[in-house]
ZALUM-182425 format. One record per residue (C-alpha): residue in three letters; x, y, z. Coordinates in steps of 0.2 Angstrom, whole numbers, plus 5000, padded with zeros to 4 digits. Example, Ala and Ser with C-alpha at 12.3 -4.5 7.8 and 13.67 -1.06 7.14 Angstrom:
BEGIN
ala506249785039/ser506849955036/
//
This chain:
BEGIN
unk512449635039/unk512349705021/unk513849795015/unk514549844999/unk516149924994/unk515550054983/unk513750144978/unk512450094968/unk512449924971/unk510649894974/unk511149804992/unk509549874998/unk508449734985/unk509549604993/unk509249645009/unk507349665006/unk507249505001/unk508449415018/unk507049525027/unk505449445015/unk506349265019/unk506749325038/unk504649355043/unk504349185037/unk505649115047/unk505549215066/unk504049305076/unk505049475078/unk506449535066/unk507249695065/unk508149825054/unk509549935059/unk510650065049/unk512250115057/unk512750255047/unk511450375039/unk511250545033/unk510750675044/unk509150715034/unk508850535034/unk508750485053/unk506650505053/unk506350505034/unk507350365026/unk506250285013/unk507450125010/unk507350105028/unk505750125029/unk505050015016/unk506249885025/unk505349905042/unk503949895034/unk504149735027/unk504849675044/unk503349725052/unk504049825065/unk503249985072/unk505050065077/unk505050225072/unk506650255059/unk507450365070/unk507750215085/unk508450105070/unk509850205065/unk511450225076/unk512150385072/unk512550515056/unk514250515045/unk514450675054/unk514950595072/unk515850455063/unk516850625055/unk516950675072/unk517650535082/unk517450375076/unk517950295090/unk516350365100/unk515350355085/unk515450145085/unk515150145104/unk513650225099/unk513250115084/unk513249975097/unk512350035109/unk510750075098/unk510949915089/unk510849805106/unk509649935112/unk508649865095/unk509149685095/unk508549655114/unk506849665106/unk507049555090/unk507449375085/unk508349425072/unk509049595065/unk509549635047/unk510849785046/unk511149875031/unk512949955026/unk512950135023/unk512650215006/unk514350275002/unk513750474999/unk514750565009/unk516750485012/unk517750395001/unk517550205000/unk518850115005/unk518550235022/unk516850185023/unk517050005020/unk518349975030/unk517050065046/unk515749965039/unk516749785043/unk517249855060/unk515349875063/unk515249715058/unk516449625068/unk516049735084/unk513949685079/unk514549475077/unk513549495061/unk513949415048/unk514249475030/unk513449475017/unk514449545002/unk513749654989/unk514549714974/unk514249774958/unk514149694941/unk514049844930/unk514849844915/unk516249734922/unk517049554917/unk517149424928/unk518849454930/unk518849644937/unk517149584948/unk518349454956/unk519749584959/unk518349684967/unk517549544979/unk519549504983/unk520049664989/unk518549675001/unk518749505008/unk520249525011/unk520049725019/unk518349635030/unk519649495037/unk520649645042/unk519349705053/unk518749525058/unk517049525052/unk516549375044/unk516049385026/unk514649265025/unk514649275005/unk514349374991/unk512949434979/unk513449484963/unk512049644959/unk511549744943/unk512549634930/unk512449694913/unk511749594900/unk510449474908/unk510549304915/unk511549234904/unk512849344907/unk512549324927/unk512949154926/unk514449194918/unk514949324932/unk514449164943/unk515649064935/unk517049194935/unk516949274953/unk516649114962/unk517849034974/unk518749174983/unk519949124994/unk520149185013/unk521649225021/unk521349105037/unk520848955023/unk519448895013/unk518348995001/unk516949125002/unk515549064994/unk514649164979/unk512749174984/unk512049254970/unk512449354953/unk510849444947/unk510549524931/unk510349734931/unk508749794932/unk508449994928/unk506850004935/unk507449974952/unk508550114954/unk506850224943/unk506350384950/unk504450394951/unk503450554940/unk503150654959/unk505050614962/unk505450704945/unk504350834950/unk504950874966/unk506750874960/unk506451014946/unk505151104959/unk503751084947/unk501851074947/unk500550974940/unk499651054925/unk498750934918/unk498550734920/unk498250604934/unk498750604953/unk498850414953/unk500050424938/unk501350514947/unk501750344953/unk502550284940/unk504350254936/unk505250354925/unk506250234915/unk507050364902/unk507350544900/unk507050644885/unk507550814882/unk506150884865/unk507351004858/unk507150944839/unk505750934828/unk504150844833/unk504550704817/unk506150674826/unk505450654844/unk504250534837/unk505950424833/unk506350424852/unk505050394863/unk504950254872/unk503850184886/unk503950254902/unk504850394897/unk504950574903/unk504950694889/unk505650884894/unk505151024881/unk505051224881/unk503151264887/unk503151404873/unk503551234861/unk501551194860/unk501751094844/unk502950984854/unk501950974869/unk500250924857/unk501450794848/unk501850704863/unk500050714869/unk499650634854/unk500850464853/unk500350454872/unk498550414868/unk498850354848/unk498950154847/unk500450084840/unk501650224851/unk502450224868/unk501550274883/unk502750404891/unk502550434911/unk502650604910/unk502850774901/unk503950904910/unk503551094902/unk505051204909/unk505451394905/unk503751454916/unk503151504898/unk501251544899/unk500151404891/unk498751504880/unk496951494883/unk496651404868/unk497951264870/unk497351224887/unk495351244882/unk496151094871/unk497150974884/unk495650994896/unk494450944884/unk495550764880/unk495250734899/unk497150684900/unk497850574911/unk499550584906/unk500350684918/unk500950854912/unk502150954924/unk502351144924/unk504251204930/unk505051384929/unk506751304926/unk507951314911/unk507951164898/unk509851134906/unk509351134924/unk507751054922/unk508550904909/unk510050884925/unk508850884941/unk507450754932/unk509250644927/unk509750674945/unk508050614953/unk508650474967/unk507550324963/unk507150214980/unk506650054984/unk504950094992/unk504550234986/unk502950244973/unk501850084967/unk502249934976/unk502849864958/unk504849904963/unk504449784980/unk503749654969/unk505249664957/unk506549654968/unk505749504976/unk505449434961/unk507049484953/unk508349464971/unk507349294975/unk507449194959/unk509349224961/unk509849204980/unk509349074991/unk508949205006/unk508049045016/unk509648985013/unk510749115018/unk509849125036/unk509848945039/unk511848965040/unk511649065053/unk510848935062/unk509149035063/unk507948915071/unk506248925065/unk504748995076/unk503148875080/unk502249015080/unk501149105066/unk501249285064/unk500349365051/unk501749425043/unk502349215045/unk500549185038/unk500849295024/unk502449245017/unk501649055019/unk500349125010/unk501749194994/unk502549004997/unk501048914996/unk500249024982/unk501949004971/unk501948814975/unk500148784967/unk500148894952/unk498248914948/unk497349014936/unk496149124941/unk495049254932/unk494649444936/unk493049524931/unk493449684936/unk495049734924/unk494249944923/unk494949944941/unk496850034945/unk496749934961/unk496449774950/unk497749804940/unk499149824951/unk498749714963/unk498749594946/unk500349664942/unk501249624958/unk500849444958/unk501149434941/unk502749484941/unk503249394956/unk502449224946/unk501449184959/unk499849144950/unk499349154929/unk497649264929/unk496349304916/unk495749494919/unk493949544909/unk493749724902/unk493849814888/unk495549744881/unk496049904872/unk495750014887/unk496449894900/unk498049884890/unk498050074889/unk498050104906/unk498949954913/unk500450054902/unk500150224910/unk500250144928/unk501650064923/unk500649894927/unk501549754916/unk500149634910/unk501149564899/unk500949384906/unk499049394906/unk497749344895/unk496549494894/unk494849434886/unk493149554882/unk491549464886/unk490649584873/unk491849504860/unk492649344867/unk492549224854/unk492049114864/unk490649194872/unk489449114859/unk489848944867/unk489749004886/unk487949054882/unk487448884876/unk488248804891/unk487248934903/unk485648914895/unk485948724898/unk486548764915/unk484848874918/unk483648804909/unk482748724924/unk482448934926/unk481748944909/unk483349034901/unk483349044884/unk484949064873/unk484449244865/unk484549314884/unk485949194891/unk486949294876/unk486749464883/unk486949384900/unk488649314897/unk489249514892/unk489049534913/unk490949494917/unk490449394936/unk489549264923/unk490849264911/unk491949224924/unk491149094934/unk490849014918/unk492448994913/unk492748944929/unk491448804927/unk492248774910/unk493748744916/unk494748884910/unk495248954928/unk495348884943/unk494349034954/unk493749214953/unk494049344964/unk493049524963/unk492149644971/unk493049784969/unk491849894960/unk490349764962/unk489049714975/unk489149564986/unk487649504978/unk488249544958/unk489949434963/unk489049284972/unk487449244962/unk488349204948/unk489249074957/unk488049024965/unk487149004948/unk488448924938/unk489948854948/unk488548754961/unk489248664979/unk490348554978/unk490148354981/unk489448334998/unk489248515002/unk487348555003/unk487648745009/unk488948905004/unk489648975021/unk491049105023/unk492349105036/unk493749235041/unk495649185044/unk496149305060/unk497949315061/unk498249355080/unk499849385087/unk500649205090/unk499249105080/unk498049105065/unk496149035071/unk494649015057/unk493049105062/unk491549035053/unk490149065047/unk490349275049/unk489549325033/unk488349215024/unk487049105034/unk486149205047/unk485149045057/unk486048895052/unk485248765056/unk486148595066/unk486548515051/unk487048675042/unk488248705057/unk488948545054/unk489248585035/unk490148735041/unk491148665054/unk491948495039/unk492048645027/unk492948775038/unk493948635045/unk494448595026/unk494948795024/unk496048765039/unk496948625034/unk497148725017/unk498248845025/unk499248735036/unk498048755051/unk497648585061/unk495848595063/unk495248575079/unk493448635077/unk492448735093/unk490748715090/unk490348875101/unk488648915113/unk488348995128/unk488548855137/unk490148715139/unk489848535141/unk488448465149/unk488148615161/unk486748715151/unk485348695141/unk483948755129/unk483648775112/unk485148855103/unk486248755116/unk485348595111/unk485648645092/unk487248675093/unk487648485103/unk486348405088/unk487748495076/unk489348435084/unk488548245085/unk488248275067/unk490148325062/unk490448155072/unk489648065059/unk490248165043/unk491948165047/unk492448055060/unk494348085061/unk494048285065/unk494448345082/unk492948435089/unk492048495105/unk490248565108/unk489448635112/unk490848735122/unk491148935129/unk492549035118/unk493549055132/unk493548865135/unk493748835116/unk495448945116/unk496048975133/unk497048825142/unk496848875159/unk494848875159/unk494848725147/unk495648635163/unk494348685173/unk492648675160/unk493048505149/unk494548455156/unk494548285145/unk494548365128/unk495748365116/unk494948515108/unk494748635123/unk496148765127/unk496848705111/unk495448745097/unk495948835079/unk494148835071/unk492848915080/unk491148875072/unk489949015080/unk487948985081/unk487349105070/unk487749265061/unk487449395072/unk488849295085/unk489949265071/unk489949435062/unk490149545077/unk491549415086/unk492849425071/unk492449635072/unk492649655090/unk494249535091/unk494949615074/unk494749785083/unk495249735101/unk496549615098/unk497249695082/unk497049555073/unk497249555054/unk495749495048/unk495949395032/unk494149355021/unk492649315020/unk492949155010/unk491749075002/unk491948895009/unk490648734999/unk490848794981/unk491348684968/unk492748814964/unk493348964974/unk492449124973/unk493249254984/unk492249424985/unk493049594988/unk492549764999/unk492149894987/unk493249985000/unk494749854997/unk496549914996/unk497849844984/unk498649754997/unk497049665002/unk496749624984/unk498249544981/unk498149444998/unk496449354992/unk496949314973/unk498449244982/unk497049134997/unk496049094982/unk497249014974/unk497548894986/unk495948854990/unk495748814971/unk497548684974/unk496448604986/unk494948594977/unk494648444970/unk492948454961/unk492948474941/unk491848564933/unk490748374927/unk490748324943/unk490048514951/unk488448494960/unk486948574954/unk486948764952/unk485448864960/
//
């Protein structure tokens, strides 16, 4: 359980990242709220982005136990309640994470002192979560005293405590550390200090259509994806424009009369002038009518900056945009990635839940696969590059794993314009290198090295230099020139535009004489590779066998033990005819490239994944009943396979990778979501930590 003494302590961040290190750890985890508002019960966003990140389908209103209202009411009857929902709950989970109540409606020590009972009445331990703001290490220890010894009271077990939101950075965290650690119990011994983490505004940051909905305004002008963003500052314009260009800062909302047009087109102008702050918003209050003339004027700047219209006073407007409740989960999934970033640098939560002897599942969900995936992604470190930086979706899904330091990334564009709009989104691309093609300096020496590369095609250095302006080539070359480590696009190019410059310039790797795809489907309890879904229509025998060492490869690149399925319409011995006969010629030949590989084939997919019918069909395999790559025959198998079990089984369906380059090119939908996007930047990376071709040794491009 997560409890604090007092509000505002940003227990919910801690607790999202004890639920990220949870799903890595167990198959089904749970989140429960005791005590919630009763406007809450179906609609409480902290709750939701928590099941969310659980992975759990329960509706919010089956994960709450009751409203402070019947806690009022009898409080008695109230926990009988919380217990029986929680149980109710808990039947279906490995492991639940509860978080306290939010300390808006009775007094403190009233609602602490219930939250322990819950506590001790639950058997969950506690995780202790005060705040550091603006508070020495002395008054921090005085707090974490009095709750230790008020949670004994109620025996619940205080499992330790995070020190939140300290003033002043990490320096003065570790001094909090220092001070606040070693609290002693009652019963004997000392309560251990888990964490102290450094104050972060931008966590507890309304977003633009939070502003908006709390001084009941409308949006005039500007982008709808913009409304997204935090709010880090408030400004009220009531001075001279000169004055106002003093104070801006970034992400700041600036509130001014809408019959102040000289205001509204200064703030217009520092938005979009290089050199000023980009604001997140402009909030016109006192339902003034904008003339014709001034609007003729924004519309024709085709502004993005989002401008919000509100009939309210300059004083009621300034208290309800101050007033705005920022939530975790609410917005851009930047809050989700700070937090993580932020919580988890600070607190071991892995560690946390090992003390509560959690054992560790032998399973793979695909939420388990995922958060292997972060682990893995983190534990590598490549450098990959992005053509496609003119993309939102791009840039916040290079945002998010940027500031969660998973990867470093290159993103291509126009620098200027990138920039420009990564600071209206909010996006921090701070820690990337941004590069033009049209301008890179180094562009000159990319088109000698693809006219060299190409000049068995007749390329000529006058066209290789407008050829290298095409971002793909610019970034498969420095892929090839060592520069990054992979390339991922496809956002907002064709298949075709984003794999025949690798195919060009990157080459096969050694021993690969064919590029294949495969798809990684996360099923319920397992993770199996399906190959070749997307690239090869009629692969021949010895293709097949190219796909099978290389997809095997894949497998073991994500903590998969290959046991490759070389599958037909016919098991064993027991059939025969051409395709079957190909499909047997193929599994001799992956014999014979890689004799250590566990494989079977030709087999059935039933007999390739089922136990109970691998008894039965090839009864003497090691590979039957137990097989994690499944190699199909050809394309038209493999393609409509991984859709029909991706629709029927639910499966997440993770790819198409690219499998035989020399370095990793991952290709995007047009269709893909940011999520999606930030899923295969993080499954390119480590195929690039497993790759260990350099660019001398790459085979020969096409």
């Amino acid at each position: 359980m997560v409890a604090s003494p007092e509000g505002s302590t940003g227990k919910s961040a801690v607790a999202l990242a004890l639920v990220d290190a949870a799903v890595g750890l167990v198959e089904r985890v749970g989140v429960f709220r005791p005590v919630a508002r009763a406007e809450d019960r179906d609609a409480d966003p902290i709750l939701q982005a928590l099941l969310t990140r659980a992975g759990s389908s329960v509706p919010p209103a089956d994960a709450v136990g009751v409203t402070y209202e019947k806690v009022h009411a009898d409080e008695e009857a109230a926990l009988a309640q919380v217990l029986t929902a929680y149980h109710r709950l808990a039947d279906e989970c490995d492991l639940v994470v509860v978080l306290g109540s939010d300390f808006t409606d009775v007094t403190g020590p009233t609602e602490f002192s219930f939250n322990a009972r819950v506590a001790a009445n639950l058997a969950a331990p506690m995780v202790l979560v005060v705040h550091g703001q603006d508070r020495t290490p002395e008054q921090v220890r005085t707090v974490v005293e009095v709750c230790v010894h008020e949670a004994e009271a109620q025996h619940a077990d205080v499992l330790g405590v995070v020190v939140n939101r300290v003033t002043g950075g990490e320096s003065e965290a570790d001094a909090v550390a220092a001070g606040a650690a070693g609290i002693a119990r009652s019963s004997g011994g000392e309560v251990p200090l888990l964490g102290a983490v450094p104050d972060l505004p931008l966590l507890s940051a309304p977003t633009v259509r939070d502003v908006m909905a709390a001084v009941e305004g409308t949006l005039l002008w500007g982008d709808e994806a913009a409304l997204d963003r935090e709010v880090e500052d408030v400004l009220v314009g009531g001075m001279n424009p000169e004055h106002i260009l003093e104070r801006l800062a970034d992400g700041q909302l600036c509130i001014a009369a809408s019959d102040r047009v000289e205001i509204l087109l200064t703030l217009i102008a520092a938005h979009t002038s290089e050199g000023f702050p980009t604001l997140s918003a402009v909030v016109l209050n006192g339902g003034f009518e904008v003339s014709e003339q001034v609007r003729a004027l924004v519309q024709g700047l085709n502004l993005r900056l989002p401008v919000i219209e509100t009939a309210g006073n300059t004083y009621e407007t300034a208290r309800a945009a101050a007033g705005a409740r920022g939530l975790l989960g609410q917005g851009s999934g930047r809050k989700t990635a700070a937090a993580l970033a932020l919580v988890g640098g600070r607190l071991d939560a892995r560690g946390v839940l090992e003390q509560l002897d959690v054992r560790p599942t032998s399973a793979v969900t695909p939420l388990i696969f995922q958060h292997q995936l972060v682990e893995r992604a983190a534990a590598s470190r490549r450098h990959l590059v992005l053509p496609e930086g003119g993309d939102d979706r791009i840039l916040r899904a290079a945002g998010r794993v940027l500031t969660r330091d998973l990867v470093d990334l290159t993103v291509l564009g126009d620098v200027d314009a990138m920039t420009a709009r990564a600071r209206e989104l909010g996006v921090d691309l701070s820690r990337a290198t941004l590069r033009d093609p049209a301008s890179d300096p180094d562009a000159e020496r990319l088109a000698e090295l693809y006219t060299e590369l190409r000049k068995h095609k007749g390329m000529t250095l006058a066209t290789a230099r407008t050829v290298v302006t095409d971002p793909n080539t610019f970034g498969t070359l420095l892929v090839r020139d060592g520069q990054c480590d992979g390339m991922v696009s496809g956002a907002a190019h064709t298949t075709a535009d984003t794999i025949r410059p690798a195919f060009q310039v990157i080459g096969t790797a050694p021993g690969s004489t064919e590029v294949s795809s495969c798809f990684l489907m996360c099923l319920a309890d397992r993770v199996l590779v399906f190959a070749d879904c997307a690239v090869i229509p009629e692969p021949t025998s010895d293709e097949l066998a190219g796909i099978a060492v290389a997809s095997a490869a894949t497998a073991r690149a994500f903590g998969i033990e290959p046991r490759v399925a070389m599958l037909s319409y016919s098991t064993g011995e027991s059939g025969s005819g051409k395709e079957v006969e190909k499909v047997r010629a193929a599994t001799e030949r992956v014999r014979e490239l890689a004799p250590d590989l566990p494989v079977a084939g030709p087999i059935q997919y039933d007999a390739a994944v089922e136990p109970s019918v691998a008894a039965s069909k090839m009864p003497d395999s090691d590979v039957a009943g137990r097989a994690t790559v499944l190699v199909f025959p050809d394309l038209n198998t493999g393609n409509n396979t991984y859709k029909a079990v991706q629709r029927m089984a639910g499966a997440l369906a993770v790819g198409p990778l690219l499998q035989g380059l020399a370095s990793p090119v991952n290709d995007l939908s047009r269709g893909a979501l940011e999520d999606d996007i930030v899923n295969t930047i993080l499954m390119t990376a480590v195929q690039a930590a497993t790759t260990q071709t350099t660019p001398s040794t790459a085979g020969s491009p096409s």
